[in-house]
BAFI-3210 file (N, C-alpha, C; in Angstrom, 3 decimals, decimal comma, padded with zeros to 6 digits):
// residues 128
n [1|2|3|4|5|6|7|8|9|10|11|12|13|14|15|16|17|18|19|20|21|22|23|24|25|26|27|28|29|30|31|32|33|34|35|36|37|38|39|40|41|42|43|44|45|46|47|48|49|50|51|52|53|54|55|56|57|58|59|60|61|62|63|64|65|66|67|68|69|70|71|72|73|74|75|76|77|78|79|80|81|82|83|84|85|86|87|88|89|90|91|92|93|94|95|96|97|98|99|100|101|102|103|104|105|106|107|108|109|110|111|112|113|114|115|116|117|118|119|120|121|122|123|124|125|126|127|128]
n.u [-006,709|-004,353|-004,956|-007,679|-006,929|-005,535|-007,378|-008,752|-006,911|-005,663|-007,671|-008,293|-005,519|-005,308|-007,317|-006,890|-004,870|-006,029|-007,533|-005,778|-004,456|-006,908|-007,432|-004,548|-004,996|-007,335|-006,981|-007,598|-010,396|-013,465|-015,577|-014,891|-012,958|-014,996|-016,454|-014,538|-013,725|-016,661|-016,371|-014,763|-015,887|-018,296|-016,843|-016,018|-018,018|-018,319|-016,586|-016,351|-019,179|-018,846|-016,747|-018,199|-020,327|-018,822|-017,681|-020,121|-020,558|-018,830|-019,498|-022,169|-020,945|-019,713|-021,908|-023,292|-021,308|-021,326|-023,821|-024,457|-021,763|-018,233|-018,432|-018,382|-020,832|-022,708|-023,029|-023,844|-025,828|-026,882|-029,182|-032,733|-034,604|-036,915|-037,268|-038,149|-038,763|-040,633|-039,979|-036,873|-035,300|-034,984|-034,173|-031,680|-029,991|-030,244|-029,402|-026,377|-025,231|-025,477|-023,025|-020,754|-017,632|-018,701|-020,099|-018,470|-016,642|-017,798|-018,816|-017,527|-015,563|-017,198|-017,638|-015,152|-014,255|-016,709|-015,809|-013,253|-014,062|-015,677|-013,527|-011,864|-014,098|-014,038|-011,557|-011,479|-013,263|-012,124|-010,057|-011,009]
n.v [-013,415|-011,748|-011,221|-010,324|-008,002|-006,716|-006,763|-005,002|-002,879|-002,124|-001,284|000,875|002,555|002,704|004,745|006,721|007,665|008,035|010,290|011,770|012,338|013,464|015,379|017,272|017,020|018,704|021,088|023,722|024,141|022,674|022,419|021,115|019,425|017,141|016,842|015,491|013,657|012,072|011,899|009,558|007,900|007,161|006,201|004,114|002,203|000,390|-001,464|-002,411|-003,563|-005,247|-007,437|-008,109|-009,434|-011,175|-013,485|-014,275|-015,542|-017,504|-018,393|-020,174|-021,342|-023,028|-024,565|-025,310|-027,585|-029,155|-030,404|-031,371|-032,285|-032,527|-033,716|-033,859|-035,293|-036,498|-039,178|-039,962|-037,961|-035,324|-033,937|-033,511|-035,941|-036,252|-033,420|-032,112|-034,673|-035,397|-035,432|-036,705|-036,119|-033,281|-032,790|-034,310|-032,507|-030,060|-030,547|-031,031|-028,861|-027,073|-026,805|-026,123|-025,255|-024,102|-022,013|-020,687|-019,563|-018,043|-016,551|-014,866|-013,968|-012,479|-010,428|-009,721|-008,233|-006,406|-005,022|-004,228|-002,352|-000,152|001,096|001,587|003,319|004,916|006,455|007,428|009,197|010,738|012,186|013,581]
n.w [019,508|018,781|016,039|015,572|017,251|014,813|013,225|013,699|013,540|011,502|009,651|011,117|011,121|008,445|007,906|008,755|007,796|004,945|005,672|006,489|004,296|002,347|003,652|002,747|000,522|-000,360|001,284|003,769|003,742|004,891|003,159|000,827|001,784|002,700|000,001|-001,562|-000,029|000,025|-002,715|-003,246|-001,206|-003,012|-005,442|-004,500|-004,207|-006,335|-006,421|-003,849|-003,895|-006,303|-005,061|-002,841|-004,278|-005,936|-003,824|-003,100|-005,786|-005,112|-002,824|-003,920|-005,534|-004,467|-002,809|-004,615|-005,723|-003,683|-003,885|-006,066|-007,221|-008,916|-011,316|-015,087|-015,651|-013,319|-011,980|-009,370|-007,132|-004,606|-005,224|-005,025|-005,854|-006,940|-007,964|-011,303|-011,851|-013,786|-016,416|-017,193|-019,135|-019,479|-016,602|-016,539|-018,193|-017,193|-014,740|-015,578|-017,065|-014,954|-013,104|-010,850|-012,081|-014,026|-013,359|-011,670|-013,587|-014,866|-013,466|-011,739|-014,254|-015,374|-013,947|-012,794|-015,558|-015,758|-013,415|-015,012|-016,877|-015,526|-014,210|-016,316|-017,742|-015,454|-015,420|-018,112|-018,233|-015,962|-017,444|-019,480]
ca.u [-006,763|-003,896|-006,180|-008,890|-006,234|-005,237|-008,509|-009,276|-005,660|-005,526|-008,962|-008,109|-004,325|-005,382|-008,531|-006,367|-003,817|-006,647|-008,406|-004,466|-004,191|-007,820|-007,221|-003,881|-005,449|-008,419|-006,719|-008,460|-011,934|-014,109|-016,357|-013,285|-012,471|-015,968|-016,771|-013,373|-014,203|-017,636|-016,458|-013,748|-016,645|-018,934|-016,013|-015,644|-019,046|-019,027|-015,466|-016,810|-020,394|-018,208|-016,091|-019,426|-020,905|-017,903|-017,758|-021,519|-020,197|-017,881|-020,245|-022,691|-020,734|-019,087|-023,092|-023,322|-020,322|-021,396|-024,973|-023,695|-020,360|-017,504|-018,190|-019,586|-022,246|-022,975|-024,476|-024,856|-025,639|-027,777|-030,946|-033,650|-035,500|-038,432|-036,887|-037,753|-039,113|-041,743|-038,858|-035,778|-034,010|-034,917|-033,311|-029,938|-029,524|-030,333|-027,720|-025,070|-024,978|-025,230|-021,698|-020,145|-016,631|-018,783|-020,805|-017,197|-015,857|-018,648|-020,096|-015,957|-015,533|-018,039|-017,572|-014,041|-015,040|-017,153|-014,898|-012,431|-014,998|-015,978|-012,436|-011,965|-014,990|-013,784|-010,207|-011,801|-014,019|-011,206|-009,144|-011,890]
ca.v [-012,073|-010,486|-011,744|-009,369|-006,857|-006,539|-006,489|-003,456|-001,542|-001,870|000,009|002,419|003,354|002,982|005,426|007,932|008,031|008,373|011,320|012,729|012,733|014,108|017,305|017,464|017,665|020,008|022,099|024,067|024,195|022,180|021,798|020,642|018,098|017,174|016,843|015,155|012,225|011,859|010,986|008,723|006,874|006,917|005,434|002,840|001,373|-000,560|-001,941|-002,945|-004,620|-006,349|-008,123|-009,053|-010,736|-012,874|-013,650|-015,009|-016,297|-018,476|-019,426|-020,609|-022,777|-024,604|-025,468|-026,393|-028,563|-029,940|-030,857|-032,073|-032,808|-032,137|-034,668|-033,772|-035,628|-036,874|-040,177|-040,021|-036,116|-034,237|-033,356|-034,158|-037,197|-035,121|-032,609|-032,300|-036,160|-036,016|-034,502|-036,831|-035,202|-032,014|-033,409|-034,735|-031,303|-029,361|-030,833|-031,031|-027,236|-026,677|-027,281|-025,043|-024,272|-022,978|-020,715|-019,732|-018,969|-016,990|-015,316|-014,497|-013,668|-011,163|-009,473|-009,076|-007,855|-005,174|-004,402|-003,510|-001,713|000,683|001,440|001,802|004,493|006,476|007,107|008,163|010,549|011,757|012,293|014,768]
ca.w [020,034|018,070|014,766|016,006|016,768|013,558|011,879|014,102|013,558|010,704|009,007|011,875|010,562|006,618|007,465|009,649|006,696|004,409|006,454|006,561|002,568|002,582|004,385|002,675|-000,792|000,245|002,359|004,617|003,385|004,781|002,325|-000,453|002,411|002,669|-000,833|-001,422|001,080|-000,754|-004,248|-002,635|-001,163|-004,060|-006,348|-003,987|-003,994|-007,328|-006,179|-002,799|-004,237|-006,764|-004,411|-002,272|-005,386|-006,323|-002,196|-003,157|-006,357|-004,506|-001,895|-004,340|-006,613|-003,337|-002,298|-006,069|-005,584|-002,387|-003,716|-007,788|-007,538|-009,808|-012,449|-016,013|-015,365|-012,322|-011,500|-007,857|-006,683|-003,650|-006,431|-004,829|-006,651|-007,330|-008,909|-012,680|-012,172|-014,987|-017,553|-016,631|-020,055|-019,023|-015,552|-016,861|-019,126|-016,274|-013,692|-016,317|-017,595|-013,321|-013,060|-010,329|-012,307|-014,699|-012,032|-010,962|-014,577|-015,764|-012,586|-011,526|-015,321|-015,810|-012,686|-013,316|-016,430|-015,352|-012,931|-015,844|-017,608|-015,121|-014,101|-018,159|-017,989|-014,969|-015,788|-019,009|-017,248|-015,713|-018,665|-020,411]
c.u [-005,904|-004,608|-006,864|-008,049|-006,040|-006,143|-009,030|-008,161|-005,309|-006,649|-008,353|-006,659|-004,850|-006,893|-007,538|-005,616|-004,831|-007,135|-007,512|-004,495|-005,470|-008,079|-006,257|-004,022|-005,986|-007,825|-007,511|-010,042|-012,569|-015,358|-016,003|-013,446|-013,703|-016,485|-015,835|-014,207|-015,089|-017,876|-015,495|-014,728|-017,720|-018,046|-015,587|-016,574|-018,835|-017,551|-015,820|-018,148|-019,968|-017,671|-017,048|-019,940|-019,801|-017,961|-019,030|-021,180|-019,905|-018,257|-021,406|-022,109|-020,023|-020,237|-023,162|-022,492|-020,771|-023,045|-025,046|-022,745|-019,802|-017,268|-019,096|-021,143|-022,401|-023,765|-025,159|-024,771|-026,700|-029,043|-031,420|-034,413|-036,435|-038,023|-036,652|-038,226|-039,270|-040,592|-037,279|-034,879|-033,714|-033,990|-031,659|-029,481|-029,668|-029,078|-026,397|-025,054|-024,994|-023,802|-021,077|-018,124|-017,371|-019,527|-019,571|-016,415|-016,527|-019,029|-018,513|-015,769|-016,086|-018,199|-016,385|-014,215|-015,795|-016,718|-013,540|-012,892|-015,292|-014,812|-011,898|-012,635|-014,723|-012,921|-010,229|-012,490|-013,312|-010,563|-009,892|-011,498]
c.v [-011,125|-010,269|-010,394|-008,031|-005,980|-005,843|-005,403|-002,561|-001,006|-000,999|001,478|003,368|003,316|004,354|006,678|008,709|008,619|009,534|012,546|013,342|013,490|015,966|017,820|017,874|018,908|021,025|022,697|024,073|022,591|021,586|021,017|018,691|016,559|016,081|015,602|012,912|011,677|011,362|010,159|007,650|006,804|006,356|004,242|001,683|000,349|-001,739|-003,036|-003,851|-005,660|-007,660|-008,669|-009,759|-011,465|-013,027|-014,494|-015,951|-018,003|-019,821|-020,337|-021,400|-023,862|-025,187|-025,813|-027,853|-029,577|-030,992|-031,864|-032,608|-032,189|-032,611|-033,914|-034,132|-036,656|-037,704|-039,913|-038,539|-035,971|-034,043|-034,296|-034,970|-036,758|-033,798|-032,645|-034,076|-036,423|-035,556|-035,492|-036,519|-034,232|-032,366|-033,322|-033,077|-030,077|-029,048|-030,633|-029,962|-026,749|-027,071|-025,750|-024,416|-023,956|-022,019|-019,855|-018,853|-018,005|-016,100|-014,902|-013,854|-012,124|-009,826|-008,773|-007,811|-006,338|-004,627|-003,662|-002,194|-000,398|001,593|002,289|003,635|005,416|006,723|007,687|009,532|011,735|012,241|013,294|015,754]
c.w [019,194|016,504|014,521|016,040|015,633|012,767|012,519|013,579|012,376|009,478|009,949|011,168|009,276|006,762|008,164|008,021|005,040|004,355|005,781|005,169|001,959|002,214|003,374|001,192|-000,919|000,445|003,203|004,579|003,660|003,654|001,129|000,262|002,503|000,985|-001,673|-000,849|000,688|-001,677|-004,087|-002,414|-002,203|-005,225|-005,879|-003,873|-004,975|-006,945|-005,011|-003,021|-005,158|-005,780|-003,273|-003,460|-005,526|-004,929|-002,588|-004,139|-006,278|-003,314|-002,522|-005,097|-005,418|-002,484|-003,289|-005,882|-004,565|-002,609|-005,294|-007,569|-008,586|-011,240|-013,539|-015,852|-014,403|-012,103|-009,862|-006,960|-005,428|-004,089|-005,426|-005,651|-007,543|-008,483|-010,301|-012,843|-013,640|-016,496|-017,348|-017,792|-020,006|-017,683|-015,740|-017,920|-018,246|-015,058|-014,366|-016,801|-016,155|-013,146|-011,827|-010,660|-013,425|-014,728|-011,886|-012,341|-014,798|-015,050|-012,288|-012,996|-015,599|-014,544|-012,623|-014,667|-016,747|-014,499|-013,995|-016,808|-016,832|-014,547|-015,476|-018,182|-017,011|-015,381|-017,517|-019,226|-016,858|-016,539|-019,464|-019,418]
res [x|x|x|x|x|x|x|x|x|x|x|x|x|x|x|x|x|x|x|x|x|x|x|x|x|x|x|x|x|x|x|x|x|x|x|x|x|x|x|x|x|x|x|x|x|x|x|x|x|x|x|x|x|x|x|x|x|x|x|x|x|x|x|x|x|x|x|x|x|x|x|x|x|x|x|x|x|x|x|x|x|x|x|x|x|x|x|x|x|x|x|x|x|x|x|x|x|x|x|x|x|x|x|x|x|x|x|x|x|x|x|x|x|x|x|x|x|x|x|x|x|x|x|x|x|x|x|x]
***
């Protein structure tokens, strides 16, 4: 219960204080305040869809993990039998480049990544 608390009191005081600093920029003009609040949340999107993809990232290499394993190459794994039968080199070169730390390095990697990048390009934005 105080858990839940929390996870309510806390958006509520960080958005009040937000609202506060808002207005406090703006000043009176609604439409400032408005406008203001607008590119606040439009600079927050690529921040916020980042941090849902690694979240997916994360959840996909720990069903990787759970269905491969952690071994280079994996004798006894989850693959269905069938899968890739008629090919079993295609098979074994398939599972073994499936590796979920190197789902997590590269898909975490490049997300970071472009998270630095776009950070990079606004505060450059701003700077003209």
């Amino acid at each position: 219960m105080t858990a839940a608390f929390l996870v309510w009191g806390i958006p509520v005081v960080a958005s009040a204080s937000v609202s506060t600093t808002v207005q406090a920029l703006a000043g009176e003009s609604e439409r400032a305040v408005t406008s203001l609040g607008l590119n606040l949340l439009v600079a927050a999107v690529p921040l916020v869809v980042s941090v849902l993809w690694m979240a997916l990232i994360v959840r996909c290499a720990w069903f990787l993990a759970r269905l491969r394993g952690w071994h280079q190459a994996p004798g006894n794994s989850r693959v269905p039998a069938r899968f890739l039968r008629r090919s079993p080199e295609l098979r074994r070169v398939v599972i073994g480049l499936a590796h979920p730390g190197l789902l997590l390095v590269a898909g975490l990697g490049t997300t970071l990544l472009a998270l630095v990048l776009s950070g990079l390009e606004l505060t450059l934005s701003v700077m003209e």
